[in-house]
PDB file of N, H, CA, C and O in Angstrom:
ATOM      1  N   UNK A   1       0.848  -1.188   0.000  1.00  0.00           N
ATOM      2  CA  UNK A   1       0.000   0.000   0.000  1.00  0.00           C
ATOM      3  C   UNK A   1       0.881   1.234   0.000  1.00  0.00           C
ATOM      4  O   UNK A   1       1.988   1.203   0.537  1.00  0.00           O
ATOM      5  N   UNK A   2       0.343   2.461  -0.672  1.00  0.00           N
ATOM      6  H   UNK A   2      -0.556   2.486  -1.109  1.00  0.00           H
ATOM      7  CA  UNK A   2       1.014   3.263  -0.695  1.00  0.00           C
ATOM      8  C   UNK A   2       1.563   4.555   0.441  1.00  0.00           C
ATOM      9  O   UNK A   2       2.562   5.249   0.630  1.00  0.00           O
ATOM     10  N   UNK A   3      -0.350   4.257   1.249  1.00  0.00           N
ATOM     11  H   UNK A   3      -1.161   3.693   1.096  1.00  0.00           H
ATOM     12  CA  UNK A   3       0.116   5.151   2.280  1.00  0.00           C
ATOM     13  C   UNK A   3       0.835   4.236   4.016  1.00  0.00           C
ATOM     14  O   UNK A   3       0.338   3.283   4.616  1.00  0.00           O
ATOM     15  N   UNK A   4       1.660   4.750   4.230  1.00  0.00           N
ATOM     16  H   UNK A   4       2.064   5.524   3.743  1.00  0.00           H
ATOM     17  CA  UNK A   4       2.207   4.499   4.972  1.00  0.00           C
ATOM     18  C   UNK A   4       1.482   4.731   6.811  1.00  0.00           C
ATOM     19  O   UNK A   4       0.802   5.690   7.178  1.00  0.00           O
ATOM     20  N   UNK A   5       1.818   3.788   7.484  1.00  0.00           N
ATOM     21  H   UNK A   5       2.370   3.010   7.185  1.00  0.00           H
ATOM     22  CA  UNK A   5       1.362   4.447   9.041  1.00  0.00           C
ATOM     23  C   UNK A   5       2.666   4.475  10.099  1.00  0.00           C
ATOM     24  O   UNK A   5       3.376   3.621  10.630  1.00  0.00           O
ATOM     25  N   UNK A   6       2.591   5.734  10.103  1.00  0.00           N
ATOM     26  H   UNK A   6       2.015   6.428   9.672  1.00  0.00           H
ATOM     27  CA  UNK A   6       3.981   6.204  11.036  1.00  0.00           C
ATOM     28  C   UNK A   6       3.186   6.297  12.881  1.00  0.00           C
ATOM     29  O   UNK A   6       3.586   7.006  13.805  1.00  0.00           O
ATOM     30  N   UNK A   7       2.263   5.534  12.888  1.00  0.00           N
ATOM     31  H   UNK A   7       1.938   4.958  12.138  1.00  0.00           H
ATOM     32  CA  UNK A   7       1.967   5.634  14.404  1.00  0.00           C
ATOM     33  C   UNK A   7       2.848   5.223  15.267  1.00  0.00           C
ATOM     34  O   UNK A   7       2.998   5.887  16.293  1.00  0.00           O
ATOM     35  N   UNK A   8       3.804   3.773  15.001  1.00  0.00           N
ATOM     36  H   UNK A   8       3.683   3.234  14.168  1.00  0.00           H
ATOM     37  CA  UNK A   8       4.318   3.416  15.697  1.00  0.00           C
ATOM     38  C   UNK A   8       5.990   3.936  16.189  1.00  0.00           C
ATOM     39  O   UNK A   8       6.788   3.487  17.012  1.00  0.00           O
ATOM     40  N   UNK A   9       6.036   5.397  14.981  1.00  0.00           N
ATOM     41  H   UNK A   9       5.389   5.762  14.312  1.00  0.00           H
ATOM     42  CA  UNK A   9       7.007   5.983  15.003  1.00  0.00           C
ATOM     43  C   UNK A   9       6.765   7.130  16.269  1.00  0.00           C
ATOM     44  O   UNK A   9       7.618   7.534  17.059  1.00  0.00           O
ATOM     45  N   UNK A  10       5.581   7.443  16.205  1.00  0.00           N
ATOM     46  H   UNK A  10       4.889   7.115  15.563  1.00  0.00           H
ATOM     47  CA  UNK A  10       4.871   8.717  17.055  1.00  0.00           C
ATOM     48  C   UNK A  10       5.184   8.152  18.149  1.00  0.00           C
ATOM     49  O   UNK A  10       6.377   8.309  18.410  1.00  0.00           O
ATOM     50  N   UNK A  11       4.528   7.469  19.018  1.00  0.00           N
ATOM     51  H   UNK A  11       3.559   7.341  18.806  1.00  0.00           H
ATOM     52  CA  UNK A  11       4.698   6.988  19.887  1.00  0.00           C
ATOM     53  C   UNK A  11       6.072   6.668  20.469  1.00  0.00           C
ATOM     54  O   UNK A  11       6.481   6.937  21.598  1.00  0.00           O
ATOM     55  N   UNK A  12       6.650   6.091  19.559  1.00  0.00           N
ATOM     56  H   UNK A  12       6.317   5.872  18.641  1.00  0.00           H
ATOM     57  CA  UNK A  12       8.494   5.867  20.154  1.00  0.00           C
ATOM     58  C   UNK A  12       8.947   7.096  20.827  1.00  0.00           C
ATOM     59  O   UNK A  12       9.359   7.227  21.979  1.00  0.00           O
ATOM     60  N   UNK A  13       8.731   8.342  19.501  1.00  0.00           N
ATOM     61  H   UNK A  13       8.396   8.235  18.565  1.00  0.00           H
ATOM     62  CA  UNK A  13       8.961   9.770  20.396  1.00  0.00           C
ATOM     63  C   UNK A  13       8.172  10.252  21.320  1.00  0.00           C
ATOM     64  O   UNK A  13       8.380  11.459  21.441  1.00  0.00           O
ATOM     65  N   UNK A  14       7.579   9.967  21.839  1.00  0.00           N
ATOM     66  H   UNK A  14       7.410   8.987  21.741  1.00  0.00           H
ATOM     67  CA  UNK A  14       6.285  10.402  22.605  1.00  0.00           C
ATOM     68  C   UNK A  14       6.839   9.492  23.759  1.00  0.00           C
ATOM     69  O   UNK A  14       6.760   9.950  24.899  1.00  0.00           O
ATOM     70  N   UNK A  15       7.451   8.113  23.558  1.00  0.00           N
ATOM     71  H   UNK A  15       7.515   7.741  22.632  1.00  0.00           H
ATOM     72  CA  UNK A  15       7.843   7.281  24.762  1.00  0.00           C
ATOM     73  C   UNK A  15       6.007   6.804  25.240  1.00  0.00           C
ATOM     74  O   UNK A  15       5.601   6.896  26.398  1.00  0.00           O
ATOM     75  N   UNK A  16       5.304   6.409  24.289  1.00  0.00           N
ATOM     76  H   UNK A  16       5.634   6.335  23.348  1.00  0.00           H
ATOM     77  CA  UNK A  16       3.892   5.821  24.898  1.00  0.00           C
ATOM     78  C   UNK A  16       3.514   4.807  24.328  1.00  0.00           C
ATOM     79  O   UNK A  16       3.400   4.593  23.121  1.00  0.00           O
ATOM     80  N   UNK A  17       3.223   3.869  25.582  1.00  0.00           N
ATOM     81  H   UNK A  17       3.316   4.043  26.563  1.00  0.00           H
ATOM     82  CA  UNK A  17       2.827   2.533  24.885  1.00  0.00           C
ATOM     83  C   UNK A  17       1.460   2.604  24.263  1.00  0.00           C
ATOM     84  O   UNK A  17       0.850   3.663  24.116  1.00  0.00           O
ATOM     85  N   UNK A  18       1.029   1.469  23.921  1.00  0.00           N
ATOM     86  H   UNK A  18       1.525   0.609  24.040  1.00  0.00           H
ATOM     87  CA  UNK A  18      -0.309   1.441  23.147  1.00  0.00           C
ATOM     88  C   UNK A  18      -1.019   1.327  23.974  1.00  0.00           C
ATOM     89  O   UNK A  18      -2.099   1.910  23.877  1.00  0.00           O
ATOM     90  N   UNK A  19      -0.774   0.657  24.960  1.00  0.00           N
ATOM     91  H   UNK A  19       0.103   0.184  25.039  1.00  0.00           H
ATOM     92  CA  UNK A  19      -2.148   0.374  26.209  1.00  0.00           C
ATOM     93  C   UNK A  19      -2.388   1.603  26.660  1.00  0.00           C
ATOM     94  O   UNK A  19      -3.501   1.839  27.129  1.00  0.00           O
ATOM     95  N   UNK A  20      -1.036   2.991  26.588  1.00  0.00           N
ATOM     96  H   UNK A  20      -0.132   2.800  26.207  1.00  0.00           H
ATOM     97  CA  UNK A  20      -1.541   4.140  27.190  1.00  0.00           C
ATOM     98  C   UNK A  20      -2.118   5.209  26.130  1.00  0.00           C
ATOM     99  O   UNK A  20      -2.527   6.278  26.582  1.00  0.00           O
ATOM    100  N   UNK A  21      -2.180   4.936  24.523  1.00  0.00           N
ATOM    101  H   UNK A  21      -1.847   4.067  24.155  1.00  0.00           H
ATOM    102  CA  UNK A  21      -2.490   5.521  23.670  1.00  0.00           C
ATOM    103  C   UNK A  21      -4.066   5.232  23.585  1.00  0.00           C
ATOM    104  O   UNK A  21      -4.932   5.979  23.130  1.00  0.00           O
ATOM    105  N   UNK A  22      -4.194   4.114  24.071  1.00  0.00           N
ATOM    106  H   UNK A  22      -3.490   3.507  24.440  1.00  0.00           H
ATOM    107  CA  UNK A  22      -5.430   3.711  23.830  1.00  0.00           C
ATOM    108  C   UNK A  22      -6.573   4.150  24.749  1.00  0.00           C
ATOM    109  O   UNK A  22      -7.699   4.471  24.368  1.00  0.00           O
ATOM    110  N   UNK A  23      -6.227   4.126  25.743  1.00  0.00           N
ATOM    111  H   UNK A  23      -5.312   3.865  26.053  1.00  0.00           H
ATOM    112  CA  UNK A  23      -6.612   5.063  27.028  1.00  0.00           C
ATOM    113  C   UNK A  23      -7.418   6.011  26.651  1.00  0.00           C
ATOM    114  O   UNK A  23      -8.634   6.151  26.524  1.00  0.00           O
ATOM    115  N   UNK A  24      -5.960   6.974  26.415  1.00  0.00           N
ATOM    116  H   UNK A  24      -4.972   6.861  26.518  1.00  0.00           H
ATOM    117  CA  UNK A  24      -6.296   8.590  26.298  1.00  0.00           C
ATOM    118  C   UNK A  24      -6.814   8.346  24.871  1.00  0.00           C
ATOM    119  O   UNK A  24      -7.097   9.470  24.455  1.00  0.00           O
ATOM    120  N   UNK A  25      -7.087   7.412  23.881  1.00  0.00           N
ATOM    121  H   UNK A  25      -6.857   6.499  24.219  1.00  0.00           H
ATOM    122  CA  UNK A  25      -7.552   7.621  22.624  1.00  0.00           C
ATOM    123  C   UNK A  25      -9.065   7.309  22.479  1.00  0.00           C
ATOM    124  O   UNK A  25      -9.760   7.629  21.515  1.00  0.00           O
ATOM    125  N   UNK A  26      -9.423   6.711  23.463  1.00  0.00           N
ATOM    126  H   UNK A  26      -8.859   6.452  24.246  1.00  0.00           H
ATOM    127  CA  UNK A  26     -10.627   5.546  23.422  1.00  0.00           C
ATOM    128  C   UNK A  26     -11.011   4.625  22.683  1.00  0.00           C
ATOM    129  O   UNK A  26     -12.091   4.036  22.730  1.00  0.00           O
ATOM    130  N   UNK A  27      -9.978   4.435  21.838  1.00  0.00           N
ATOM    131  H   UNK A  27      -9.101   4.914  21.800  1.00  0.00           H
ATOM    132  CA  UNK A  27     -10.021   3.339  21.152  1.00  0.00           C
ATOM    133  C   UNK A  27      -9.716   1.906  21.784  1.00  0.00           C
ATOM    134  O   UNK A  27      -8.826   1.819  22.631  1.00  0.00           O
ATOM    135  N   UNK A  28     -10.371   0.887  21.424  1.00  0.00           N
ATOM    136  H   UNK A  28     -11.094   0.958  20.736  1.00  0.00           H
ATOM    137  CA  UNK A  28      -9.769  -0.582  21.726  1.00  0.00           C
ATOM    138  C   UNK A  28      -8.617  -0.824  21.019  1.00  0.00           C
ATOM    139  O   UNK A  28      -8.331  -0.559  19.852  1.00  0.00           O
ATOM    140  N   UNK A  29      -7.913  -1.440  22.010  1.00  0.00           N
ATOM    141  H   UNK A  29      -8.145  -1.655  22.958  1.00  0.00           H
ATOM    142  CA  UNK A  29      -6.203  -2.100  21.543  1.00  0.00           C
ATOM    143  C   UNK A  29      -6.611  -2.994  20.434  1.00  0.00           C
ATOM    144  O   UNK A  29      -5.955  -2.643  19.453  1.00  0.00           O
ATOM    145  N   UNK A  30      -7.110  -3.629  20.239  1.00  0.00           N
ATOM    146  H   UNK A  30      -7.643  -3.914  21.035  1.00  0.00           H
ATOM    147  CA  UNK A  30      -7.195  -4.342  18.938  1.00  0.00           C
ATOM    148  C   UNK A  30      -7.190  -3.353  17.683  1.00  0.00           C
ATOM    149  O   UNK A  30      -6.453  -3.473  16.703  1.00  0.00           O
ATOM    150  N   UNK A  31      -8.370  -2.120  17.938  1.00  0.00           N
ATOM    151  H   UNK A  31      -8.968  -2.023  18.734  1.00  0.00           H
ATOM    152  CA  UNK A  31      -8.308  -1.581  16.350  1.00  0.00           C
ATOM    153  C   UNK A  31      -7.144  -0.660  16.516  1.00  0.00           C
ATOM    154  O   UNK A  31      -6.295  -0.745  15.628  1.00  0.00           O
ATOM    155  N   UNK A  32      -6.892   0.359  17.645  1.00  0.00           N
ATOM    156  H   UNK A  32      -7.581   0.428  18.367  1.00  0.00           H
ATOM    157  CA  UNK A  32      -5.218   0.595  17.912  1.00  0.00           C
ATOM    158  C   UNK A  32      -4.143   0.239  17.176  1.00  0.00           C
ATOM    159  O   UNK A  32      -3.272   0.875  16.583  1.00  0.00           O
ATOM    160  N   UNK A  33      -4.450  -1.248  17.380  1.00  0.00           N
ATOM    161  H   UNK A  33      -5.157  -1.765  17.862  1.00  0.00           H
ATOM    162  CA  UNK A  33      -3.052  -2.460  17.021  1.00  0.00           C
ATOM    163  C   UNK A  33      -3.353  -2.268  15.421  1.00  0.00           C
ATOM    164  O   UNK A  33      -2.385  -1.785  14.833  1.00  0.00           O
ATOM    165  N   UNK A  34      -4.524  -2.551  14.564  1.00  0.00           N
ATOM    166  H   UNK A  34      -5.311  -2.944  15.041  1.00  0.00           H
ATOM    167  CA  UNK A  34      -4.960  -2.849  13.353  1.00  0.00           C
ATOM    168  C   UNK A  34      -4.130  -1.169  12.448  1.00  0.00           C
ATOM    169  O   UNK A  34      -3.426  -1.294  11.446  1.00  0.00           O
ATOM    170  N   UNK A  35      -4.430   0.191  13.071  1.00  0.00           N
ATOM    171  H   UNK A  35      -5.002   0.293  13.885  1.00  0.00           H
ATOM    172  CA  UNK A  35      -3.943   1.183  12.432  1.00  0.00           C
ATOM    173  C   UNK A  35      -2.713   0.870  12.665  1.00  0.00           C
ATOM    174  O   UNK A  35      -2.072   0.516  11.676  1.00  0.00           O
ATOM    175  N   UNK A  36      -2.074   0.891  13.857  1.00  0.00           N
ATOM    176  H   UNK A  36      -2.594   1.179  14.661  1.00  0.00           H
ATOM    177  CA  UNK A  36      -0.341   0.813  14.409  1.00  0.00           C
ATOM    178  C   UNK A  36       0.484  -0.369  12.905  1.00  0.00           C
ATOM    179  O   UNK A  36       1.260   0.116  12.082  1.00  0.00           O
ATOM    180  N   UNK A  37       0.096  -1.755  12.893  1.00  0.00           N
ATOM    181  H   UNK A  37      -0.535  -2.149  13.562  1.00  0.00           H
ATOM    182  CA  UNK A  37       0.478  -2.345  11.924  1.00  0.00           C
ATOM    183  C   UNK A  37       0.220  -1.852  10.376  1.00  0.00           C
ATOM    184  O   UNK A  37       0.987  -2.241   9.495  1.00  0.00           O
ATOM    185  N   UNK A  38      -0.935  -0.943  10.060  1.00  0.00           N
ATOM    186  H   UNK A  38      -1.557  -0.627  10.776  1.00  0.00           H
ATOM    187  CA  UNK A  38      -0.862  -0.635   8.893  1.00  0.00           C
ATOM    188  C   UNK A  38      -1.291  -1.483   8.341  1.00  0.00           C
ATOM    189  O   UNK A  38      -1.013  -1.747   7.171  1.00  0.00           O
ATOM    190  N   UNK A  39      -2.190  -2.206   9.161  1.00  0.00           N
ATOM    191  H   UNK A  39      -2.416  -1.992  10.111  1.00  0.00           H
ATOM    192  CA  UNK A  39      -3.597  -3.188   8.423  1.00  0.00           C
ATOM    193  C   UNK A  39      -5.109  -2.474   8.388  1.00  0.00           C
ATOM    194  O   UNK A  39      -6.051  -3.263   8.306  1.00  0.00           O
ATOM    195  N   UNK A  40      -5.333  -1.451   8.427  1.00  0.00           N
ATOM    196  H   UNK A  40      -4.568  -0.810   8.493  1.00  0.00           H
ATOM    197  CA  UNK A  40      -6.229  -0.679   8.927  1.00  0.00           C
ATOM    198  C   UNK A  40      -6.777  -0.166   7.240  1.00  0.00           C
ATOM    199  O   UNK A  40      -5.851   0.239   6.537  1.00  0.00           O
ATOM    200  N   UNK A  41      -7.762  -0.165   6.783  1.00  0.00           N
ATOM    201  H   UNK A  41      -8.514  -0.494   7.355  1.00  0.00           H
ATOM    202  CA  UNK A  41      -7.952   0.067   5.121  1.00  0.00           C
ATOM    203  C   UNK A  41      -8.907   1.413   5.407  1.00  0.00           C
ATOM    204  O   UNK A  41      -9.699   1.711   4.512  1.00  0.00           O
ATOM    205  N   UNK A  42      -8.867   2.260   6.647  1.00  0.00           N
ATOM    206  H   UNK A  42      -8.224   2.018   7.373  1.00  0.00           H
ATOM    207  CA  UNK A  42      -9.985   3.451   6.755  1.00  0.00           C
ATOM    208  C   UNK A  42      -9.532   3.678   7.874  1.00  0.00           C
ATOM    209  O   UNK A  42      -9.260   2.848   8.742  1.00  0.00           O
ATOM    210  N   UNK A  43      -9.386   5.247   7.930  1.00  0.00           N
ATOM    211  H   UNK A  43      -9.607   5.921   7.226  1.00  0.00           H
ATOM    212  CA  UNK A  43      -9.459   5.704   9.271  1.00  0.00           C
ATOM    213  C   UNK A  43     -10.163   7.480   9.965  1.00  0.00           C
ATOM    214  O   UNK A  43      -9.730   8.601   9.700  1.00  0.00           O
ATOM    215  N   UNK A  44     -10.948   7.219  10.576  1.00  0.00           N
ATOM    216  H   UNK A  44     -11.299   6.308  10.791  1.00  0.00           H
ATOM    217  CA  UNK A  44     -11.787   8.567  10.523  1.00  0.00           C
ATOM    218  C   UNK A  44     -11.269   9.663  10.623  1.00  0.00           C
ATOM    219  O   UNK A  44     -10.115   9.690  11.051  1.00  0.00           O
ATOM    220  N   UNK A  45     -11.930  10.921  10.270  1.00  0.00           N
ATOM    221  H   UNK A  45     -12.867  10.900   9.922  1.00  0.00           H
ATOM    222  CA  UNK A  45     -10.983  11.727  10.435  1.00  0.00           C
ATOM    223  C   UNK A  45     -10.460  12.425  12.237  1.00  0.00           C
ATOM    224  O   UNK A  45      -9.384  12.711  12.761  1.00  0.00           O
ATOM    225  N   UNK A  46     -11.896  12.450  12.666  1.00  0.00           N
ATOM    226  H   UNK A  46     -12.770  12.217  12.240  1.00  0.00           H
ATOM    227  CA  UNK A  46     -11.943  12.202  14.130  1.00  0.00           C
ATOM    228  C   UNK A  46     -11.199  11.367  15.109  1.00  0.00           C
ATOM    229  O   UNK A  46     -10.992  11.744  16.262  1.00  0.00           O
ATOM    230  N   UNK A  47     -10.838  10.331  14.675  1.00  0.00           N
ATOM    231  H   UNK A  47     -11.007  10.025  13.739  1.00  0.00           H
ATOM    232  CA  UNK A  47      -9.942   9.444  15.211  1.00  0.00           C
ATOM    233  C   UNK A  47      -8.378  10.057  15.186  1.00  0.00           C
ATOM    234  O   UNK A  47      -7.640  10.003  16.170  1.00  0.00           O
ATOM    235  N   UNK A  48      -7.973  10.683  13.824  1.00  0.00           N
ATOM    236  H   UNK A  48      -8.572  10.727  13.025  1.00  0.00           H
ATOM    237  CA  UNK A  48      -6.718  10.759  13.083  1.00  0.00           C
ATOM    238  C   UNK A  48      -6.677  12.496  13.938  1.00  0.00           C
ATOM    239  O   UNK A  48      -5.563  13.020  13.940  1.00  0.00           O
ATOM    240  N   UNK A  49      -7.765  13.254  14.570  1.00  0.00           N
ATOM    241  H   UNK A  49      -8.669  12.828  14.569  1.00  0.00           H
ATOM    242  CA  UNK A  49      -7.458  14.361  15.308  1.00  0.00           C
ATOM    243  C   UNK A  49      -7.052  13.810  16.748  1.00  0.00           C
ATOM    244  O   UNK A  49      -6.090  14.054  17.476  1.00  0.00           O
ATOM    245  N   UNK A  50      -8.104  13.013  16.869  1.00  0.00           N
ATOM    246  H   UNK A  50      -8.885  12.815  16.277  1.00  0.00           H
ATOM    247  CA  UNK A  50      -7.963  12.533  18.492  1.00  0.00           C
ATOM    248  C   UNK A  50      -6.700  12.203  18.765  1.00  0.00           C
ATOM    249  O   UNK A  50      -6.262  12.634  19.832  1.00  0.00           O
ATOM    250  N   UNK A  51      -6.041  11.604  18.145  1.00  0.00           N
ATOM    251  H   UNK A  51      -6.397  11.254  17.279  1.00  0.00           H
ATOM    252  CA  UNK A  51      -4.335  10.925  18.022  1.00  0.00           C
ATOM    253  C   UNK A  51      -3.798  11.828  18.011  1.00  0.00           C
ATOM    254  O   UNK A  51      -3.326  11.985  19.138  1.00  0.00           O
ATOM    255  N   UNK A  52      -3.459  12.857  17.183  1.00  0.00           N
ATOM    256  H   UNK A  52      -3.841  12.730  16.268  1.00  0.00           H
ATOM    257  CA  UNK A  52      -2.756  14.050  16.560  1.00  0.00           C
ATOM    258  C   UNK A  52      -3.120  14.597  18.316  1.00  0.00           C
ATOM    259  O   UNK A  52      -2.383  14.061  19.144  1.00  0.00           O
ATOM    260  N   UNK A  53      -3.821  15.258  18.693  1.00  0.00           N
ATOM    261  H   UNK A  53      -4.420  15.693  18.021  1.00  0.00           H
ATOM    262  CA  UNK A  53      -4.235  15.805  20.311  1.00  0.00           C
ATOM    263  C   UNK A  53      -3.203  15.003  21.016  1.00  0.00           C
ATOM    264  O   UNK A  53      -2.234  15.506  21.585  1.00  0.00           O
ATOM    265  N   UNK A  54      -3.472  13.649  20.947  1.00  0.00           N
ATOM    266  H   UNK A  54      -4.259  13.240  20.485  1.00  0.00           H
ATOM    267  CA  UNK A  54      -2.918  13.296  22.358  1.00  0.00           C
ATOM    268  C   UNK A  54      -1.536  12.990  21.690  1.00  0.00           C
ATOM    269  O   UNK A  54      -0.633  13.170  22.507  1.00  0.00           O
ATOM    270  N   UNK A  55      -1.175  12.669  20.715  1.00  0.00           N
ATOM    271  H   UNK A  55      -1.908  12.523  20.051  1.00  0.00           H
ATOM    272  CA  UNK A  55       0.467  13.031  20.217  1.00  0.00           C
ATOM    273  C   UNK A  55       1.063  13.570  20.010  1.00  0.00           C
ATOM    274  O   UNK A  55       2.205  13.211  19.727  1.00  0.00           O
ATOM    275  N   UNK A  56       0.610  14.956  20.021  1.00  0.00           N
ATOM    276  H   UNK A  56      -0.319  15.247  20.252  1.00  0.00           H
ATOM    277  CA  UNK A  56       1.063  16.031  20.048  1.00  0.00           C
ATOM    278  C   UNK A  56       1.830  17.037  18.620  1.00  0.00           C
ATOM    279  O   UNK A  56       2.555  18.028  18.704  1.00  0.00           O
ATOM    280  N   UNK A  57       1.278  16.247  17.268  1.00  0.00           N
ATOM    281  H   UNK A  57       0.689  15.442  17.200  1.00  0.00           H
ATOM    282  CA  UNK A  57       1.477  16.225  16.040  1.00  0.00           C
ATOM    283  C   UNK A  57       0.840  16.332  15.069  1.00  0.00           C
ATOM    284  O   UNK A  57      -0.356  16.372  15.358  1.00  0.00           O
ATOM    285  N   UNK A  58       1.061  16.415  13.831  1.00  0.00           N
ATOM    286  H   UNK A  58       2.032  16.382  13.597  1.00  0.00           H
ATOM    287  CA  UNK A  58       0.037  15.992  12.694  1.00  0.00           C
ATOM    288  C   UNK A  58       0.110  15.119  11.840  1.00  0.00           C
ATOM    289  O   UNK A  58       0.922  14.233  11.575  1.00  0.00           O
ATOM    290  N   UNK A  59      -1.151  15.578  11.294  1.00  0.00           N
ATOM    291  H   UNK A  59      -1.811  16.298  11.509  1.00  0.00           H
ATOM    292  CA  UNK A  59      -1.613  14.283  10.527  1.00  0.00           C
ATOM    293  C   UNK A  59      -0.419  13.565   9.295  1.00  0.00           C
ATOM    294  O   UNK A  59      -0.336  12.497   8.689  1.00  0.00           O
ATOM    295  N   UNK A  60       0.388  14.848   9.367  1.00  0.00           N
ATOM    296  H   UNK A  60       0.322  15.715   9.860  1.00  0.00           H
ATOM    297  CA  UNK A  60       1.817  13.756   8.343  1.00  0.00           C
ATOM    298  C   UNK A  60       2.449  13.175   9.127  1.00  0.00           C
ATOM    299  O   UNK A  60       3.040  12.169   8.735  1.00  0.00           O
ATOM    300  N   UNK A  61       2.534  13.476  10.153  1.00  0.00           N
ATOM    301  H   UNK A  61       2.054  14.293  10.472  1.00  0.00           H
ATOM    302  CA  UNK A  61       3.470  12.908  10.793  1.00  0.00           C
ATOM    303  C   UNK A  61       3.260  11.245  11.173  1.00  0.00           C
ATOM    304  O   UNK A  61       4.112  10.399  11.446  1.00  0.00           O
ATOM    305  N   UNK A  62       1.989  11.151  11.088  1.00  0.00           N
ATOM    306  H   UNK A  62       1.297  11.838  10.866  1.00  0.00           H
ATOM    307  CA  UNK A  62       1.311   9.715  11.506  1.00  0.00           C
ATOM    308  C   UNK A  62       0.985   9.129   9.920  1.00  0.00           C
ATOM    309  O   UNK A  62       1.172   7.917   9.819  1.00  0.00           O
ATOM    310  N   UNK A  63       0.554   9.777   8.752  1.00  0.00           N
ATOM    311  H   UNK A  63       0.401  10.762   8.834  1.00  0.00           H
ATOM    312  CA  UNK A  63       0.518   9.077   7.612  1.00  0.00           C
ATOM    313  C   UNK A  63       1.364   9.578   6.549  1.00  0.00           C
ATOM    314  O   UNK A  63       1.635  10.770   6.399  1.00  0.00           O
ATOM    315  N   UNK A  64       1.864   8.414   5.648  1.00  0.00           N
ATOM    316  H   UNK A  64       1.644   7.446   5.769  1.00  0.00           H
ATOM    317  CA  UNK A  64       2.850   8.834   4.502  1.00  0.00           C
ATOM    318  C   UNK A  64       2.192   8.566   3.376  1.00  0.00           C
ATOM    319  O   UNK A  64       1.432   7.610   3.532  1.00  0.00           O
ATOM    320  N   UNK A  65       2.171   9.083   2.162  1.00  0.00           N
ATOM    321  H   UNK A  65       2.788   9.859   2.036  1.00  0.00           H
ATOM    322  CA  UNK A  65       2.439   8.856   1.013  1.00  0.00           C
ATOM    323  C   UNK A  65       4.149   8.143   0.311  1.00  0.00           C
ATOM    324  O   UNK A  65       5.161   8.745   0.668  1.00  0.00           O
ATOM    325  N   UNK A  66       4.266   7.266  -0.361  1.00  0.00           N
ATOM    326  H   UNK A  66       3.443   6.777  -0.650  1.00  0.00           H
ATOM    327  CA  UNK A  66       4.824   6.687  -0.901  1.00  0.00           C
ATOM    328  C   UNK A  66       4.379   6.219  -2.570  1.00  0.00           C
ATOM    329  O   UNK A  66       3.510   5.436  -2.953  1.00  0.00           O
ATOM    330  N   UNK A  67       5.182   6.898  -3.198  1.00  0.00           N
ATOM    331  H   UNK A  67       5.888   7.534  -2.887  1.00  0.00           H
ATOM    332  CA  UNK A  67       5.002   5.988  -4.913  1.00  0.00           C
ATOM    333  C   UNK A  67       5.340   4.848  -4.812  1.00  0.00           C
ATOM    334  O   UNK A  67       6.228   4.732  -3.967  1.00  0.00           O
ATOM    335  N   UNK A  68       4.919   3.492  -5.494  1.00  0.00           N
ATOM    336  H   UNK A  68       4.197   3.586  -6.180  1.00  0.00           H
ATOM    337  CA  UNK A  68       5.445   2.290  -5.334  1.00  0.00           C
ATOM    338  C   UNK A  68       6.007   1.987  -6.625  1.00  0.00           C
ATOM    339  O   UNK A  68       6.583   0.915  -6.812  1.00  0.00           O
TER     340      UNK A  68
END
């Protein structure tokens, strides 16, 4: 796929695990886990603010574009 998910990059700098992303995200660790791996085929835009809030970043910073 072309777009990329840099969540699990966010977090490294942020120093936050997923159990504590998930928390403050209200999301369940399973669909958490599903965006984090970049198995995730949709993601709201509400969700992609809520993250950005509690990560303290934006929305590039968590998704990439890539040409393949």
């Amino acid at each position: 796929m072309a777009i990329i998910v840099n969540l699990d990059v966010m977090m490294a700098k942020r120093k936050m695990s997923l159990n504590e992303l998930s928390d403050k995200v209200g999301l369940t660790l399973a669909n958490l886990s599903i965006l984090k791996t970049g198995k995730a085929k949709a993601i709201r835009f509400s969700t992609l603010e809520t993250i950005c809030k509690v990560l303290e970043c934006q929305p590039g910073d968590i998704l990439e574009y890539r040409d393949e």
